[in-house]
C-alpha positions as CSV (number, residue, x, y, z in Angstrom):
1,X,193.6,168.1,232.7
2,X,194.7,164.2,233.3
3,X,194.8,163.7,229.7
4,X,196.3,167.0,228.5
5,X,199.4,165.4,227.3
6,X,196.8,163.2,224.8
7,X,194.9,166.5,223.7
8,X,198.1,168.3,223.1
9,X,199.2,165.2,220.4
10,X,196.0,166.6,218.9
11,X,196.7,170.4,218.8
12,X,200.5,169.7,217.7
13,X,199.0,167.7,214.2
14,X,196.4,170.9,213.9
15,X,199.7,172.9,213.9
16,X,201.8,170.7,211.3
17,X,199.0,170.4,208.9
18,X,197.8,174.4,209.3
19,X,201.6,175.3,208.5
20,X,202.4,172.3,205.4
21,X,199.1,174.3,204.0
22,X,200.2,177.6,204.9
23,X,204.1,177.0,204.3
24,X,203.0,175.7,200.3
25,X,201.3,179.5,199.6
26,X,204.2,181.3,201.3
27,X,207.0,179.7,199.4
28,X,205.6,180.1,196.0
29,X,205.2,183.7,197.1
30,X,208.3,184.4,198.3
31,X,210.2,182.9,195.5
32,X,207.5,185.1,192.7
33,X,208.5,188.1,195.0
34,X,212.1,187.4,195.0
35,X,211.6,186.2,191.0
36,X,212.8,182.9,191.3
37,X,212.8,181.2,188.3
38,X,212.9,177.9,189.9
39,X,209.7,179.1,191.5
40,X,208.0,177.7,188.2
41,X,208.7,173.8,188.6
42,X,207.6,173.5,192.0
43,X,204.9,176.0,193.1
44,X,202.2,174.3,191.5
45,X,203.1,171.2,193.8
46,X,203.5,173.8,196.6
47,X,200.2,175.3,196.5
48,X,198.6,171.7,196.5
49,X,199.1,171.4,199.9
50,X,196.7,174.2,200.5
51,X,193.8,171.2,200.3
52,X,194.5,170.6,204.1
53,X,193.0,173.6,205.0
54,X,190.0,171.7,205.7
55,X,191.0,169.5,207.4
56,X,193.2,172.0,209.8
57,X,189.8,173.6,210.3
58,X,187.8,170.8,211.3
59,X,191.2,170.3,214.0
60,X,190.9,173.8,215.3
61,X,187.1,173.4,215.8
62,X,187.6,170.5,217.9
63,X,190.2,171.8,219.9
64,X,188.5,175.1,220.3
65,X,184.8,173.0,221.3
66,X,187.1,171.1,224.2
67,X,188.1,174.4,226.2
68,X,190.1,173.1,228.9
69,X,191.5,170.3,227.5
70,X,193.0,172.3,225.0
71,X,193.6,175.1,227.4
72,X,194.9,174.2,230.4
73,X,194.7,177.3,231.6
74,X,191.1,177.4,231.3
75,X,190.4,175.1,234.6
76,X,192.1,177.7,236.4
77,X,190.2,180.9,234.9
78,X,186.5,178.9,235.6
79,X,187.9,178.1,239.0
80,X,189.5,182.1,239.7
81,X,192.6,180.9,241.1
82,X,194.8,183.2,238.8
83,X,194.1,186.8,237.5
84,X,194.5,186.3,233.5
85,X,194.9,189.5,231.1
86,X,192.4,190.1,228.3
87,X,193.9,188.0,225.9
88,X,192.8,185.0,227.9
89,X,189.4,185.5,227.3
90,X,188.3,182.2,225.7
91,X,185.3,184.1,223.7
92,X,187.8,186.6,222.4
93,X,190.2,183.1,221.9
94,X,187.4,181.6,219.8
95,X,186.4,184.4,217.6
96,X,189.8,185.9,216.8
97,X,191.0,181.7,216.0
98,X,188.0,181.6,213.8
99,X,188.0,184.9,212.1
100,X,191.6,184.9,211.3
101,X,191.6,181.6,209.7
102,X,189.1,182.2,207.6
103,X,191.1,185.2,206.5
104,X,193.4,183.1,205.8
105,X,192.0,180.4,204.0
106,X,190.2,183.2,201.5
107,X,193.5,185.7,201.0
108,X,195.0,181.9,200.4
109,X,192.7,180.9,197.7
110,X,193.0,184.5,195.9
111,X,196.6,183.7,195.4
112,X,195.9,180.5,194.2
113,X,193.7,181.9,191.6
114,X,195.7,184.6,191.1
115,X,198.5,182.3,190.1
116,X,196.5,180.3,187.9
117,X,195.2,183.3,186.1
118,X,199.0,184.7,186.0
119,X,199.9,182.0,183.5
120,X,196.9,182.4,181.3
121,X,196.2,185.9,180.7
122,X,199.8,187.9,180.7
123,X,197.8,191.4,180.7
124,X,198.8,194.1,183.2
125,X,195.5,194.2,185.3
126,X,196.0,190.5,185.8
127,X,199.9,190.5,186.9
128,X,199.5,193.6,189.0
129,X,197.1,192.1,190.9
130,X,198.5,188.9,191.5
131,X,201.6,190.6,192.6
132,X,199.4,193.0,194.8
133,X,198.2,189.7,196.4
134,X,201.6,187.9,196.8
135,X,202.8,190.9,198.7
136,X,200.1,190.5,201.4
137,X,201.1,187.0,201.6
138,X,204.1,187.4,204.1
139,X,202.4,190.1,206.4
140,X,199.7,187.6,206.7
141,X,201.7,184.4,207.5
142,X,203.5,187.3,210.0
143,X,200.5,188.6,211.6
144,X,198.4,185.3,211.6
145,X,201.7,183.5,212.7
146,X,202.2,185.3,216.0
147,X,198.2,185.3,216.9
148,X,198.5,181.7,216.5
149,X,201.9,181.3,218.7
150,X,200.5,183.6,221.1
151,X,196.8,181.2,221.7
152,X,198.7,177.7,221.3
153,X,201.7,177.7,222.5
154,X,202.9,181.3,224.3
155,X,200.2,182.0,226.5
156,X,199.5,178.4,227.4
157,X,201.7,179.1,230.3
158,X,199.4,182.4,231.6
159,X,201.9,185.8,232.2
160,X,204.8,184.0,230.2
161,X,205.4,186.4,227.8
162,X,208.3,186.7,224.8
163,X,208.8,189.7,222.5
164,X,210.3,187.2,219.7
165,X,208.0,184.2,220.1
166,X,205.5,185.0,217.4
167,X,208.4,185.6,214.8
168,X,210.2,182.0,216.9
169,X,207.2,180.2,216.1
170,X,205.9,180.9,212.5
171,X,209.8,180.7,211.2
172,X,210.3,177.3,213.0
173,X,207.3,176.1,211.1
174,X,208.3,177.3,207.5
175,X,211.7,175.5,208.8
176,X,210.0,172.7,208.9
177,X,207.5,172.9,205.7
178,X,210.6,173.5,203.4
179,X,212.3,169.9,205.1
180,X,208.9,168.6,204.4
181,X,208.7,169.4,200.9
182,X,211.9,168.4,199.9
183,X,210.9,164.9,201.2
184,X,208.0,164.9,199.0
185,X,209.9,166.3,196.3
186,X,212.4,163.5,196.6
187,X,209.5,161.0,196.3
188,X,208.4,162.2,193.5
189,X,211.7,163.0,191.6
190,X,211.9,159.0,192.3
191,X,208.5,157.4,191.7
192,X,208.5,159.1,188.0
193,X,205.4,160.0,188.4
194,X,205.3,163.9,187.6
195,X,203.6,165.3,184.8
196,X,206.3,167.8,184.5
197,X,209.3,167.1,186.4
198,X,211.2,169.4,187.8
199,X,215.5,170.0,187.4
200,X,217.3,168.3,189.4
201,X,219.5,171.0,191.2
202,X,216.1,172.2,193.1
203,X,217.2,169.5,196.0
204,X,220.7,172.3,196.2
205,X,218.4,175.5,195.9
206,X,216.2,173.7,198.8
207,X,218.8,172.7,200.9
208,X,220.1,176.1,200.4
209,X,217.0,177.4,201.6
210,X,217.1,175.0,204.8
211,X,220.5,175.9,205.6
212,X,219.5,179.4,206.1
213,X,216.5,178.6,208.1
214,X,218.2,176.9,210.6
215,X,220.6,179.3,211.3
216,X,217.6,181.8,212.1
217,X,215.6,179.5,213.5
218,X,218.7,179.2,216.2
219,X,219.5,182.4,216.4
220,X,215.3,183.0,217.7
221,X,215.1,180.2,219.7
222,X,218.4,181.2,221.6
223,X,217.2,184.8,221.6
224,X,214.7,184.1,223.8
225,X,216.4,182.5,226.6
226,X,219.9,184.7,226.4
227,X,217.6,187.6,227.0
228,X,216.2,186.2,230.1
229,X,219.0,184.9,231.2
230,X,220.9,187.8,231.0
231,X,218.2,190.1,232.4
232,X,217.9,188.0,235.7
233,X,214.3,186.6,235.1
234,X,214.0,183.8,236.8
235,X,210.2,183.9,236.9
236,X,210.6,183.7,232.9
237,X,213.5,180.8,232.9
238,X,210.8,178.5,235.1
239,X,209.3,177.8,231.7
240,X,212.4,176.6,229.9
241,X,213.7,174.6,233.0
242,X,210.3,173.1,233.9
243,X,211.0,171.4,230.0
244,X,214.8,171.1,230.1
245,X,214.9,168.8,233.2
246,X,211.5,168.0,234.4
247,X,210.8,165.3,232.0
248,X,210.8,166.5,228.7
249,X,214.9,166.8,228.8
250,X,215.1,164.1,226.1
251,X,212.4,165.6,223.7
252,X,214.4,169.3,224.2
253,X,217.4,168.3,223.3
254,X,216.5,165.8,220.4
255,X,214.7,168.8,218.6
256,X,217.7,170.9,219.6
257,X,219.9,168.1,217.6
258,X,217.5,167.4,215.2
259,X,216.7,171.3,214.0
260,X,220.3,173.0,214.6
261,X,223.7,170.8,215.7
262,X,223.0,167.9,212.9
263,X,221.3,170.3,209.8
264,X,224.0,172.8,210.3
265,X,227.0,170.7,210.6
266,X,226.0,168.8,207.5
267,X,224.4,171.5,204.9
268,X,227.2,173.7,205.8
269,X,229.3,171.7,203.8
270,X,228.9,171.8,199.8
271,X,229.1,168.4,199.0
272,X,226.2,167.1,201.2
273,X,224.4,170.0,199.3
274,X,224.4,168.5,196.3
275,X,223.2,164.6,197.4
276,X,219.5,164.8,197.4
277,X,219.4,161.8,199.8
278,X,221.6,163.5,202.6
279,X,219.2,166.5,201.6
280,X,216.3,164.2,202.3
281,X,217.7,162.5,205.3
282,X,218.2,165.8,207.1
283,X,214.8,166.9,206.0
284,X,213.4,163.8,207.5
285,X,215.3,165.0,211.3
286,X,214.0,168.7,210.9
287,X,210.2,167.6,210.0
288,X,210.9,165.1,213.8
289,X,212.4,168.0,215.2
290,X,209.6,170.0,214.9
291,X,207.1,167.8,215.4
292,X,208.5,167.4,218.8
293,X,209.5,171.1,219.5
294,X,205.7,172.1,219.0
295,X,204.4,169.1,221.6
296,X,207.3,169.8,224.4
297,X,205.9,173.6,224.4
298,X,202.4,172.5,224.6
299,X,202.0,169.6,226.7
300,X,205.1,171.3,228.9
301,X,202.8,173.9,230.3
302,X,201.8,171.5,233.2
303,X,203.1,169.6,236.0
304,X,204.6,166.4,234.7
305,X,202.0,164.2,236.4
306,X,199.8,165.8,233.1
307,X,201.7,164.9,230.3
308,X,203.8,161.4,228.6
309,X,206.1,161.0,226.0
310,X,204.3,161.1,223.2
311,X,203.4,158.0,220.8
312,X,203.6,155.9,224.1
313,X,200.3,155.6,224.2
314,X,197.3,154.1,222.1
315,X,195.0,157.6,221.4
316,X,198.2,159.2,220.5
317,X,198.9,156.5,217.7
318,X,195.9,156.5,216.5
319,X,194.8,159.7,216.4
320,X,198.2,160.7,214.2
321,X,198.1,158.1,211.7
322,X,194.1,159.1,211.6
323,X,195.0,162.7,210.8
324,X,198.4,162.3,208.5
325,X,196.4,159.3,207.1
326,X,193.9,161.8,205.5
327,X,196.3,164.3,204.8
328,X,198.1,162.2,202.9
329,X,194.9,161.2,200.6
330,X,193.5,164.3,199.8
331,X,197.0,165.7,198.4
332,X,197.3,162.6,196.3
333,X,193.7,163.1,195.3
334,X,194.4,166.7,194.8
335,X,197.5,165.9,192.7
336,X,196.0,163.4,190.3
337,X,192.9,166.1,189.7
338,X,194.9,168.7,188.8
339,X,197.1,166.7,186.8
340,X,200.2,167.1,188.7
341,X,200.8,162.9,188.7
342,X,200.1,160.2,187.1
343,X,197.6,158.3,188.2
């Protein structure tokens, strides 16, 4: 458990990566749902992020193959010091993690297919079922969402339990893979290097879109706590003080700044809705945000003596650039193949 707060730099990138890949599927679905017009200059570049898949899947084996370090409450199962419920069974853990992301990944490449097919063959049998398939889309990212909350980040503090933190989790993350695509949109708005660019008012439509996210991304994460607090749980409230003022005070209330007080104050107001580089800007604090929301819930499960601030060490530097480094090279790969860029 000594270097826990190195393992969890490790499970937080296998989270950002699984969700950019996820979050890429479950836009373009939302907005064909929703018929979005718009929906048809950027879900192409959406759906390219669905290449990390693999690479989120070699992550999750490693972390599953290292048990405890991934699992800090593993040590204490092997040793029998606490009674844990079913749901901590690490076979169980390890099927269900594998099963369902395979799911995933397949009901994932259907859509993809689907879409593809969608644009070349307008008959009824095709379009039904592509529609059939983009419905199934959000009940997945639900369903596989909350499984994934519950194994990584809810349950790594054993009989710490919240009704809302499956829906808490998942929306955080699609919070954070719109910011993140507006960045890359930005980028490639400026380089000039799209194949078919897209209007410019998407930046407005996706700050839009980031706007509303945030406000329900508050309203869950304060959810949580009020009801706690107000229901006199103070078993419950351990695990938000343990990371309010036992170390990771700083990190809690940067992500709290960086995903609700600064997005809100400035989205709210129309002008900064329609300058893609404030849009961009505040995209860049949301994508932080997160990054550090998801490692303060993991690596917060422990004593303090467990975990560091992350990036202050060597492994932790490494290991992200290793794993962003790749990411970033097979989605340029994958956008040059397809025809997406320029190369």
């Amino acid at each position: 458990m000594e270097d826990f707060g190195s393992w969890s730099i490790l499970t937080t990138n296998f989270l950002f990566l699984l969700y950019i890949a996820l979050g890429g599927i479950v836009l373009s679905s939302v907005l064909h749902l929703c018929n979005g017009k718009w929906r048809f200059q950027v879900r192409k570049l959406a759906c390219s992020f669905a290449v990390l898949f693999p690479i989120a899947g070699v992550l999750l084996l490693i972390l599953l193959f290292n048990g405890e370090h991934t699992f800090q409450w593993l040590a204490h199962a092997h040793d029998g010091e606490e009674h844990l419920s079913g749901w901590h069974n690490y076979t169980f853990l390890v099927t269900r993690q594998i099963v369902g992301f395979l799911l995933v990944v397949g009901l994932c490449g259907l859509f993809i297919r689907y879409q593809y097919l969608s644009e070349i063959d307008s008959s009824y049998r095709v379009q039904r079922r592509f529609r059939n398939i983009a419905l199934l889309i959000p009940f997945m990212y639900f369903i596989y969402g909350s499984m994934v909350a519950w194994d990584f980040e809810m349950t790594m503090w054993p009989n710490w339990h919240s009704a809302s933190y499956g829906a808490y989790h998942f929306q955080s993350n699609f919070h954070m893979f719109l910011a993140f695509f507006t960045i890359f949109l930005f980028f490639m708005y400026r380089s000039g290097r799209l194949t078919q660019p897209f209007e410019y008012k998407i930046f407005n439509y996706m700050a839009q879109f980031m706007l509303a996210m945030t406000i329900l991304w508050t309203y869950l994460f304060f959810t949580q706590y009020l009801v706690m607090w107000y229901g006199r749980f103070p078993e419950e409230t351990a695990r938000y003080n343990h990371m309010m003022f036992e170390g990771f005070g700083p990190l809690w209330w940067t992500f709290l700044a960086f995903k609700f007080l600064i997005p809100l104050l400035t989205l709210a107001m129309t002008p900064s809705r329609q300058n893609p580089t404030i849009i961009t800007g505040v995209a860049f604090l949301i994508v932080i945000g997160t990054w550090l929301e998801r490692y303060t819930w993991i690596a917060g499960t422990v004593d303090p003596v467990y975990y560091h601030i992350p990036m202050t060490s060597m492994f932790d530097i490494i290991v992200t650039i290793g794993v962003f480094g790749l990411a970033a090279w097979a989605v340029r790969r994958t956008l040059v193949r397809y025809g997406l860029v320029r190369a």
